[in-house]
Phi, psi and omega in degrees: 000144165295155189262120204249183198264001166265016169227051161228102153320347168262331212270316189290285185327315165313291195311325190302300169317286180307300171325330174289321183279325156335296164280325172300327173289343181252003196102336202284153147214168202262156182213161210001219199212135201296150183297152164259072196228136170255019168239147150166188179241143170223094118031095162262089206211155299333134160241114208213354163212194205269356192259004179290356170292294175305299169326314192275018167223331158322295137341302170319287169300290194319299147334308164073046147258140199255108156227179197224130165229180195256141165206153169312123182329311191310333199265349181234039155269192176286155337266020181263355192320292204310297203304330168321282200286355158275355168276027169085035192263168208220078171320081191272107165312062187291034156289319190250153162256097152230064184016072168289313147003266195298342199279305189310312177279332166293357169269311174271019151284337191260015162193141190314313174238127201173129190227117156249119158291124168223126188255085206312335184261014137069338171192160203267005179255156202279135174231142183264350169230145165287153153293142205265008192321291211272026156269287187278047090294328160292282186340289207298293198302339186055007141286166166278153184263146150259073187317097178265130170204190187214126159235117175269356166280351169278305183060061148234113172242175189150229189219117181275199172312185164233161189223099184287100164311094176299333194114311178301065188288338129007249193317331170276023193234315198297320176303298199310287133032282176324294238284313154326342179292321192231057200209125187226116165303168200280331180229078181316305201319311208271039196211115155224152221237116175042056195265172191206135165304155170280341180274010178200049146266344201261079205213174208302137180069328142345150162216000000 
């Protein structure tokens, strides 16, 4: 994985600070308490406008966690490409099938420690189903899901349950789902919460 600006100790500190002031100045406070696991997925939800990105690293650095998320290629072209990815960011082709998956879970086989931000509805525009990405990747990876989420009705972000992926995916969407329900996007309206194609119920290990 590339070396982000939470593993520069003068530079991360800096970052800390200002995120503290950064959120106090819009309102925000932190809500619960970081898993004591060092591998899992964490869920970005709702995503409904261009500001859950600042927040939600802003949160990070508040947090004082070193993660890596998924974003559309285009945000990491010139001249913001390098700076994406040194903030952990992770360039995603939704045009193509590139075992995005399959990419995902050989990174946590292949460290130890590793907070992947995955945003399940995949674009800041209203979808009516989520993606199952950051389900089979926890499953396959044999990690937890962590419900991360930003409520502007609230002006709270943070850290909700943990979910242990079963295989069920039903049954594990009915948690997540319950937990979402009562969480407000920036654009309620454009935020729908964790419904699944009947056609990506269904994968390797599965039920």
């Amino acid at each position: 994985m590339n070396r982000t600006v939470f593993e520069t100790p003068v530079v991360g500190t800096l970052f800390y600070v200002i995120s503290i002031i950064f959120l106090k100045i819009l309102g925000w406070r932190r809500a619960g308490q970081l898993p004591e696991m060092p591998r899992y997925v964490m869920i970005a939800a709702p995503h409904t406008s261009n500001w859950d990105m600042p927040i939600t690293l802003a949160l990070a650095f508040a947090f004082r966690i070193k993660v890596y998320w998924m974003g559309k290629d285009t945000i990491f072209k010139w001249p913001f490409g390098t700076l994406m990815k040194w903030l952990g960011g992770i360039p995603i082709d939704r045009s193509k099938s590139n075992n995005i998956v399959e990419q995902s879970v050989s990174a946590f086989q292949e460290n130890d420690r590793l907070i992947m931000i995955i945003p399940p509805e995949g674009t800041r525009k209203k979808v009516r189903y989520w993606k199952t990405g950051f389900y089979r990747i926890a499953h396959g990876a044999g990690v937890p899901i962590v419900l991360g989420y930003l409520d502007f009705a609230h002006k709270t972000g943070g850290i909700g349950p943990i979910v242990w992926p079963s295989g069920d995916i039903d049954a594990d969407m009915k948690i997540i789902q319950t937990f979402y329900a009562g969480i407000t996007g920036k654009y309620p309206d454009d935020f729908n919460t964790a419904e699944i194609r009947s056609d990506n119920k269904r994968f390797p290990g599965g039920s």
